[in-house]
Structures are given as C-alpha cells and as structure tokens.
N, C-alpha and C positions, 0 to 999 in steps of 0.2 A: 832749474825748472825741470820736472820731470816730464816724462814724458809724451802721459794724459794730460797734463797743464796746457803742453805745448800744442796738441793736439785739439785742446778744447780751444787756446787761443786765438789756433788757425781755423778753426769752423767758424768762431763770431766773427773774427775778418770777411773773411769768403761772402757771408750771410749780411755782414753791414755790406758789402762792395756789390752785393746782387741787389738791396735795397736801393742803396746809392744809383744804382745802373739803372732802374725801373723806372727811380725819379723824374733823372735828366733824359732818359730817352721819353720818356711820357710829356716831358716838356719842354724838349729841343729837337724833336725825329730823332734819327738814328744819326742821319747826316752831321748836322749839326753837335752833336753830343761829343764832347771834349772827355779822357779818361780822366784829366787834371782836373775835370769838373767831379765825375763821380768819385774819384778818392776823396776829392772835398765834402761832397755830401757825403760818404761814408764814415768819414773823420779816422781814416787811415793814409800812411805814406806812400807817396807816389809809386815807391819804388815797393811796395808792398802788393799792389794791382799785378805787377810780374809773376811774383809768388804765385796765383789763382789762377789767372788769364793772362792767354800769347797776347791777346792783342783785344778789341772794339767788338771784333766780329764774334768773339769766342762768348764774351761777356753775355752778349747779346742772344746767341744759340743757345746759352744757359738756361737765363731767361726766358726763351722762345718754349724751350724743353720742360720746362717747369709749370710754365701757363698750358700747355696740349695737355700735359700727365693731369693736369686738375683738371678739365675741360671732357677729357676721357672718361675720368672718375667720376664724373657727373654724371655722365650719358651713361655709363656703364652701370650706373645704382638705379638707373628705371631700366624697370620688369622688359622681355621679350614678351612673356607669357602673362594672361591672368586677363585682367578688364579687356573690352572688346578694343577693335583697332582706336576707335576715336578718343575713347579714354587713353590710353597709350598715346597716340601721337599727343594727344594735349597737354598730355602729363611729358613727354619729352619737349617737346615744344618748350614750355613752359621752362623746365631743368636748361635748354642751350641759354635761351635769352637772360637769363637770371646770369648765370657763367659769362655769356658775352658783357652784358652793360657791367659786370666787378670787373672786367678785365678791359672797356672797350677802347681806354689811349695805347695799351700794348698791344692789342688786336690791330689798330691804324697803323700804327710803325710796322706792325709784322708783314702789312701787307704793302708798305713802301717800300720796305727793305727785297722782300720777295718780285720786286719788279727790276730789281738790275741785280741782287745775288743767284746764282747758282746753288749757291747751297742752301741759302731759306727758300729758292722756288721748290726746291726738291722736297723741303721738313714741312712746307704749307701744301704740298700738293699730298704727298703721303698724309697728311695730316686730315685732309677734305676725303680721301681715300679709304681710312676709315670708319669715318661719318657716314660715305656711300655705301659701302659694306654693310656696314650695320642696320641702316635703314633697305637694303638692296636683301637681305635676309628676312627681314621683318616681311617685306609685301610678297615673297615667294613665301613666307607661311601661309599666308592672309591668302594665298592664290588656292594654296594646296585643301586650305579650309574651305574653299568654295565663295569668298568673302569679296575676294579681287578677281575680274575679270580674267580672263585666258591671255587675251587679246591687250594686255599692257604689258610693258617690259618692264621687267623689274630694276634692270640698271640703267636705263634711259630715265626712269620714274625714280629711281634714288636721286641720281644726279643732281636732275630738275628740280625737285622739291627740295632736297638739302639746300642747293645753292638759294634757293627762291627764301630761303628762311634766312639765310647765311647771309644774306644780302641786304634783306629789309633789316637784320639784325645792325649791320653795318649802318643802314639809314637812320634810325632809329638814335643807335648809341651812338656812332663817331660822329655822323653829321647833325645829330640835331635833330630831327625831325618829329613832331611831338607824334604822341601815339598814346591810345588804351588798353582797357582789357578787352573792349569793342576792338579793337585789331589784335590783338592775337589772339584773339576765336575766331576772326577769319581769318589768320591763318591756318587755323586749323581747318576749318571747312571748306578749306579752296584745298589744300591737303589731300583731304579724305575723295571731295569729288574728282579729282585729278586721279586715281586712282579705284574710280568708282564705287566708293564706299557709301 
C-alpha cells in the first residue's frame, strides 16, 4: 500500500471514530460512553482507537475543537459593520441559535464534562471568552458612534447578554423548552435595550 493510500486510510478511520464518538457521547454523556462502544459504531478495531486518541478525554477535546471552530465560523461570517446595531445583533442572534440547536446534545455533554474537567473548563471558558470579546468590540463601536450610552460597560454588557442568549439557547435546545420567532425578537430587543439602543 503506498503511501497516500495509507494516509487516506487513516483520515477515514480518524473521521469514522470522531462520528462514532459524537454518537455515543450524544447518547450516553461523556461519563457513560464506552471507547469499545465508539470503535463499534465506527466499525473500526479496537486497537485502532490508539492509532488516533490516547484516551476518552482526547477523543472528546477533538470533538469539542471542532464544534467551537464551526461555532466561530458562524459568528465570524456576520458583519461588525454595515446595518445598524439591531439589525446586527438579530442577524447574530439569529447565526448562534441556528449553530447551537445543530449542535445542542454536544453542547450538553460539553457543558457536563466542563463541570469536573480542567481542561474543558478551560477550552469552554476561552471559548465564552471569545464570544465576549467579540460582542465586547461591537458595543464599544456602537459607544464611539454615539449609539450606546457612556455610562454602560462594555464588558459587564458582553458578558451579560452573551450568557443571557447562551443560556436561553441551552433552554431552548437541550432542555426542551418550546420557543418562537416571537422569542427570539425578544431576545433581541431585551439586547438592544440593555444596552440602551
């Protein structure tokens, strides 16, 4: 087998065992999740999961890293610039939730896992870090424009509002909670006036 063969081999492994891995953690937590389960949905040898990943945790980081880099990508294709703030935040708004509810049984685990790991408290917290950033930039333009208040903090007000979406996102997709498009235009406009738009 040459080389490239060998090489393409191992990418569809890797790629069946990261499917495999999204399955059973999507449907046994993280805790629960057996690697002898994922090699089996991946329909590779046990001893093959070595090959790719040390261990559960790593598989899982994979995972984790893969779902933020889309998640980013998302947030990052809506404008800073261009329609006024409300347009913008609705149009973001709009981009996280769509990202959250395609991801929201790996979003749950991520956020069980991140209550007794170290290292996913660290890649979730950098990850919300971000999020606040990004929206922490936006209302200091929106200040500098004359649009936003003097008198709001811009990273008190990232914070708050990312988590305040971040959260209902979480109700919403992981728990169930039914919701419209009548609620997410008031997210938006609890948003904007929290920021006095």
């Amino acid at each position: 087998m040459t080389q490239v063969k060998r090489q393409a081999r191992a990418e569809r492994t890797r790629a069946a065992l990261l499917r495999g891995a999204r399955e059973v953690f999507e449907e046994r937590g993280f805790l629960d999740a057996k690697i002898s389960e994922i090699c089996d949905r991946a329909g590779v040898a046990y001893g093959s999961f070595y090959t790719h990943f040390a261990d559960k945790d790593a598989i899982f980081a994979q995972l984790i890293d893969e779902m933020l880099r889309g998640l980013l990508t998302v947030m990052r294709a809506e404008p800073l610039d261009g329609d006024g703030p409300e347009a913008r935040i609705a149009r973001a708004n709009r981009a996280y939730l769509r990202a959250y509810r395609e991801n929201a049984r790996l979003m749950a685990v991520f956020e069980q896992v991140a209550t007794f790991s170290p290292a996913m408290r660290e890649t979730y917290l950098r990850a919300w870090g971000v999020f606040y950033d990004r929206q922490e930039r936006a209302i200091r333009g929106w200040q500098e424009a004359g649009l936003v208040p003097a008198d709001v903090d811009p990273r008190t007000a990232a914070v708050a509002l990312a988590t305040m979406i971040g959260r209902t996102a979480y109700t919403w997709f992981v728990l169930g909670r039914p919701y419209d498009d009548g609620d997410v235009e008031q997210l938006t406009r609890l948003y904007c006036r929290a920021i006095g738009i």
